[in-house]
C-alpha positions in Angstrom: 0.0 0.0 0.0 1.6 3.7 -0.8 -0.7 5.0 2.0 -3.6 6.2 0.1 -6.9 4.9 0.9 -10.2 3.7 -0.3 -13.1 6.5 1.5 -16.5 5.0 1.9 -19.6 6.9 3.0 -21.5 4.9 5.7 -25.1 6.1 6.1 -27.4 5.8 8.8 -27.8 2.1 9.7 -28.9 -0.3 12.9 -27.2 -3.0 13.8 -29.5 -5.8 16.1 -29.0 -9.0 18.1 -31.2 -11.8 16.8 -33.9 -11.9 19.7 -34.0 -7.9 19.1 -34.6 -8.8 15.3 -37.4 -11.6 16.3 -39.0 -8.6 18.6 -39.1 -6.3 15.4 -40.2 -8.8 12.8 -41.3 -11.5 14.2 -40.1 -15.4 15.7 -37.7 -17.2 13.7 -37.4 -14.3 11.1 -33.9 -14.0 9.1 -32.4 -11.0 7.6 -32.6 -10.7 3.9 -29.2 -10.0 2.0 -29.9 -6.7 -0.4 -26.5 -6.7 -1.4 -23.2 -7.4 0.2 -20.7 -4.8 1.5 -16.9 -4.0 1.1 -15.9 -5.7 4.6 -16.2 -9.4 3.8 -19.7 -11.0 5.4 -21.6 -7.7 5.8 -24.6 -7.2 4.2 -27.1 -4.2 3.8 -30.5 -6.4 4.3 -34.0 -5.7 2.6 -35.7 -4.6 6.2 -36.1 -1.1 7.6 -36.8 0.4 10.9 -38.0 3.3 11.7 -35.6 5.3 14.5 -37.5 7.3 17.4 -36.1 10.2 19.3 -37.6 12.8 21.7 -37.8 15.4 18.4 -38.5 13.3 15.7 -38.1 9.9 13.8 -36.6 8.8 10.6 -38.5 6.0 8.5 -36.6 3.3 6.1 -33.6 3.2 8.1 -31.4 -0.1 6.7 -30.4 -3.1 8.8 -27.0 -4.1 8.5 -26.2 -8.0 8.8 -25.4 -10.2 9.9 -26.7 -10.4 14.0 -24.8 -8.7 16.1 -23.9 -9.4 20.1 -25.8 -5.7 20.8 -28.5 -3.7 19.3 -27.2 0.0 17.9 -28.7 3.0 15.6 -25.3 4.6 14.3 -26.6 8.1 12.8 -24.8 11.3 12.0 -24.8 14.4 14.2 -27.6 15.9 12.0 -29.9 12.6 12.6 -29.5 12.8 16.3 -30.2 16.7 16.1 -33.2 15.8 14.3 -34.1 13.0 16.9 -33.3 15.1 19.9 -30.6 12.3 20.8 -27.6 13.1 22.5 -25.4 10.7 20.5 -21.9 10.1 21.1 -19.2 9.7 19.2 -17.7 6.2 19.6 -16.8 3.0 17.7 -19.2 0.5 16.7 -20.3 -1.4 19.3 -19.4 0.7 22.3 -23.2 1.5 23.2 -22.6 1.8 27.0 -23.7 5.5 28.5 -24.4 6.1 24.4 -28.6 7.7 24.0 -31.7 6.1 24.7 -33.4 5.3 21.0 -36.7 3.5 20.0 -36.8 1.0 17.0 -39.8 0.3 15.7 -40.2 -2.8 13.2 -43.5 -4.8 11.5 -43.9 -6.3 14.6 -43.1 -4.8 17.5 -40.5 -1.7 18.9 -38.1 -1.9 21.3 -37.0 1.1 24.0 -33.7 0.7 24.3 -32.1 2.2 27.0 -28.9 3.1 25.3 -27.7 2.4 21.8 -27.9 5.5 19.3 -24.2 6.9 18.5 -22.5 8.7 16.1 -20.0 6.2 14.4 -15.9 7.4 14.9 -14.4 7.8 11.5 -12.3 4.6 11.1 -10.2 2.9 8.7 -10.4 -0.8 8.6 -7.0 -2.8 7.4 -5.7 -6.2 7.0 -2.8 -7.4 9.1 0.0 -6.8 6.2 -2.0 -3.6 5.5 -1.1 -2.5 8.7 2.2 -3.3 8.8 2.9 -2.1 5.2 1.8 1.3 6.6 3.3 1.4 10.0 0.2 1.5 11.7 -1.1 -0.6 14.6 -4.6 -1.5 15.4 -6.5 1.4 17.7 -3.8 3.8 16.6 -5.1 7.3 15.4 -4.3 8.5 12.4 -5.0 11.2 10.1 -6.5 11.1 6.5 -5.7 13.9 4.1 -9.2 13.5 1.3 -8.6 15.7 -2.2 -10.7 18.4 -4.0 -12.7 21.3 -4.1 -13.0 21.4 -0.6 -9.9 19.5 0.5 -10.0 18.8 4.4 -8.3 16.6 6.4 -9.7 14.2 9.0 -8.0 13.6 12.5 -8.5 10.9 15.1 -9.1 8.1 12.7 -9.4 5.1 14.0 -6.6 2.5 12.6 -8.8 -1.0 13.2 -7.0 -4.2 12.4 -8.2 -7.4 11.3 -7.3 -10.6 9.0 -10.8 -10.3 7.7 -10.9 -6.5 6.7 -10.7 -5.4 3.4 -8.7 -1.6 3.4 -11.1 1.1 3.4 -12.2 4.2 6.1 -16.0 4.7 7.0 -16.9 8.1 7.4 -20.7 9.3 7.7 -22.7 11.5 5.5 -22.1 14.9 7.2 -18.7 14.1 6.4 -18.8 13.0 3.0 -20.7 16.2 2.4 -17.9 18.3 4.4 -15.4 17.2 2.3 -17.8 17.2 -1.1 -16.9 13.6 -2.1 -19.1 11.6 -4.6 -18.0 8.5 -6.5 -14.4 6.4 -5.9 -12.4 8.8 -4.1 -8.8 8.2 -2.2 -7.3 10.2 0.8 -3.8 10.0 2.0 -2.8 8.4 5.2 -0.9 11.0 7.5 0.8 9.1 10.6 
């Protein structure tokens, strides 16, 4: 790798355990691969949600597979204005302390105590990747992105796995900040 990176734009998506999915849709029910994702094994999935806040809700909101071990509504900081949330920034997964959220499926909604965040920027790399680089996993990083309105992001999060495929997620609002559309490439800055 010569340090540049693929940038993809991650948009507002729940992830949910499979008892939280049987609440939503029903016993027994099985998420429905739309079409598979760069990380190898994710999916984006035929069923929608619609996300609840204090302020508002948002209808059609995607279900990424497969089951998780915990239920979470990543969203942008616009989303949780819109909702009323007080969503923190934080890596997938880390839901504890995050905002109280309601899904709301076919079949039933769940309150959830905690579990709406705003997704940390992150770059996801293989092993070798991440030696090729000279970058470890949790390290943060910075990510120079080209253009009209040229930015660079700081406190990317390096994450390191043998199943990755190299890429960094960044949400909408940050897509738009940066005005990227289409294949785009930033520059890793250690």
């Amino acid at each position: 790798m010569d340090g540049t990176i693929l940038i993809e734009g991650s948009a507002r998506h729940v992830h949910v355990t499979q008892a939280d999915l049987e609440t939503l849709f029903g016993a027994g029910y099985a998420l429905t691969v739309k079409r598979m994702l760069s990380q190898p094994g994710e999916f984006l999935s035929e069923e929608k949600l619609r996300v609840e806040g204090p302020r508002g809700a948002i209808d059609r909101v995607s279900i990424l597979g497969p089951v998780r071990k915990a239920t979470q509504a990543e969203i942008s900081m616009t989303d949780a204005r819109s909702l009323g949330l007080e969503a923190p920034v934080r890596e997938s997964g880390d839901v504890a302390g995050s905002a109280p959220v309601k899904l709301i499926g076919p079949a039933g909604e769940l309150s959830l105590p905690q579990g709406a965040i705003v997704a940390k920027r992150h770059i996801h790399l293989r092993p070798s990747d991440a030696q090729e680089l000279g970058v470890t996993n949790r390290q943060l990083v910075s990510v120079k992105l080209p253009g009209e309105r040229a930015l660079t992001f700081h406190e990317v999060v390096v994450r390191v796995h043998e199943n990755f495929m190299p890429a960094m997620h960044i949400d909408f609002d940050e897509m738009n900040a940066a005005g990227l559309s289409g294949e785009t490439y930033g520059t890793i800055i250690r």
